[in-house]
C-alpha positions, 0 to 999 in steps of 0.5 A: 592476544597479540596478532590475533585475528577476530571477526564478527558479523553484525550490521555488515555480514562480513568480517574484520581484522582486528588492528594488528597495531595494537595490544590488548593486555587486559584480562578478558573479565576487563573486557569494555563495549565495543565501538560501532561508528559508521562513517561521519559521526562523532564518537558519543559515549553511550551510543552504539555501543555493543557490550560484548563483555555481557554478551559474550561472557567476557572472553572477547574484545572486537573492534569493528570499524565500519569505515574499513571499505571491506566491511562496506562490501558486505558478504558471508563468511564464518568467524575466524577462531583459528580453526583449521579451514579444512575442518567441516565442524569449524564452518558455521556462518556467523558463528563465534565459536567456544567449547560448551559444555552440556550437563545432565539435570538434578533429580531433585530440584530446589523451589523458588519462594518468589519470582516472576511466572514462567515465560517460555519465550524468554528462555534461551534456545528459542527454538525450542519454545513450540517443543517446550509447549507441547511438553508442558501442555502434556504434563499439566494435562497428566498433572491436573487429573487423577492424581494416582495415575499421574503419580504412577506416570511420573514413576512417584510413590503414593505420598509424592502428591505434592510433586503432582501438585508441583507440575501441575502448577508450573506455569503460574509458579515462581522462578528462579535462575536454574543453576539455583533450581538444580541441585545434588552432588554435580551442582554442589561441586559445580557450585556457580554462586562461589565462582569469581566474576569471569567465571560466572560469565564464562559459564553463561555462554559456556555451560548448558543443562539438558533438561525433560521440560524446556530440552536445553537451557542456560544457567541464569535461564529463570525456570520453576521447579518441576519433576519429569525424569527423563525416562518418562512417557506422557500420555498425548504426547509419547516419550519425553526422550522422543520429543527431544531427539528430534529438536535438539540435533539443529540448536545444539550444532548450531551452538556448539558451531565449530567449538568443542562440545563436552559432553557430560550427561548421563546415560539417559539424558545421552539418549535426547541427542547424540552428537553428529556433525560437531566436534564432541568430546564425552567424559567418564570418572573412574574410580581407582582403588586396590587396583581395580577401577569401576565407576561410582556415581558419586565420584563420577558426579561429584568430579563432573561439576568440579572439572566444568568449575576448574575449567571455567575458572581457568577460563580453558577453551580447548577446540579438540578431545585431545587439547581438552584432556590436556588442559584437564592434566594441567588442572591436575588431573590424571587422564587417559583418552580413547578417540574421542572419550576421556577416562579421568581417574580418581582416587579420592574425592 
């Protein structure tokens, strides 16, 4: 990471060049705490101590040095990543910028046997927490009543009782992680339990699911099993898609800041938000075969949560729809890109 420069505003609001003098040569999962130690004091163990490695997923090492006379002078400024300065997505204030990559949710879910409650305020995206409420609130009225025009509301069949049963307990049922919760062909692929060290950091700042209850969360976000498709109306409240079109433009420009977005939902989830105002990138699986190509939902979901594992592991960062299908050919993958879709081919699984 030679003469790289990054900045960070934290107790100053201004940025700090890194120290051009010295090398960093760990790898990134090596990544320490980060010193902050204003003018006078000794250096203690333990004290002032940011640990970037957890809060950052371990792809930053910062020094910032409270005695430079320029972060004493306050000020605003946006972090610099090396993006191109005349590129309006890359200006976002305060903002330390990465690719994200956005996942649909898993039909099916898996129910946790233990665990703590739900506690809304405590998922990421806080934002997100009074649409989060009105959402729940409307599906546990939905759930907590007959049980027949609820099943028919939530587009069950006659013996899905116990998925009613399901909602209309889910603030009082246990939690787990939900990169636990989802399953099925993407999450298998995916697989985030299997990932090495770095990568499971990486995905923690890296990887989001869009989700009908909560709109957005983040893999180790502690969430209970629950059954609302994405199409749904609830009664009181309207359509689910509604609801969310209208929360998540903010919290996820505000996200993704001058990064790359990857967007790999499906189509019903693509309708919650569609990207403005960010770099984004989508993403289609073809299936070749005889010549002809078409898309297959197994392949394309299968494929899906193989690239996010390669591309965590890999630890690629890639700012632009061009650099992401480039880094995807160097994983081994065949890739065309219109504008800003790319159509990665497959063969076989």
């Amino acid at each position: 990471m030679d003469d790289v420069a990054v900045a960070l505003a934290l107790e100053v609001q201004r940025l700090i060049e890194v120290e051009r003098s010295r090398r960093v040569d760990r790898e990134e999962w090596q990544v320490g705490a980060v010193e902050v130690r204003q003018p006078g004091r000794t250096r203690r163990r333990g004290r002032g101590l940011l640990d970037l490695g957890r809060e950052l997923g371990g792809d930053l090492e910062v020094r910032l040095d409270l005695r430079d006379p320029v972060a004493q002078r306050g000020g605003s400024h946006p972090v610099a990543d090396g993006a191109d300065p005349d590129d309006a997505a890359a200006r976002h204030t305060g903002t330390i910028t990465t690719v994200l990559m956005l996942l649909p949710p898993s039909e099916g879910k898996a129910a946790a046997r233990r665990g703590r409650a739900l506690d809304l305020e405590g998922l990421s995206f806080p934002a997100l927490t009074g649409a989060r409420e009105r959402v729940l609130t409307a599906l546990e009225d939905l759930c907590t009543g007959d049980p027949d025009v609820a099943a028919k509301t939530l587009g069950l069949g006659g013996t899905q009782h116990d998925l009613v049963e399901l909602d209309a307990r889910l603030r009082t049922a246990p939690t787990q992680r939900a990169d636990q919760v989802y399953t099925g062909v993407l999450y298998d692929a995916l697989d985030v339990a299997t990932l090495s060290p770095a990568a499971k950091r990486r995905a923690a700042t890296r990887v989001a699911v869009t989700s009908s209850l909560f709109g957005l969360v983040r893999p180790g976000d502690r969430i209970p099993a629950y059954r609302l498709s994405g199409d749904t109306t609830l009664p009181g409240l309207g359509a689910v898609a509604g609801v969310w079109r209208e929360e998540l433009g903010p919290v996820l420009t505000d996200a993704v800041g001058g990064g790359l977005l990857v967007d790999l939902r499906s189509g019903t989830y693509v309708a919650f938000w569609r990207p403005t105002g960010v770099r984004a990138a989508s993403m289609r699986v073809l299936h070749e075969h005889q010549g002809t190509r078409k898309v297959v939902s197994h392949f394309n979901k299968a494929t899906k949560g193989r690239i996010v594992r390669a591309l965590l592991e890999a630890g690629a960062d890639p700012r632009t729809p061009a650099r992401l299908a480039d880094a995807l050919r160097d994983l081994g993958w065949v890739v065309e890109q219109d504008g800003d879709r790319l159509d990665v081919v497959v063969s076989e699984l």
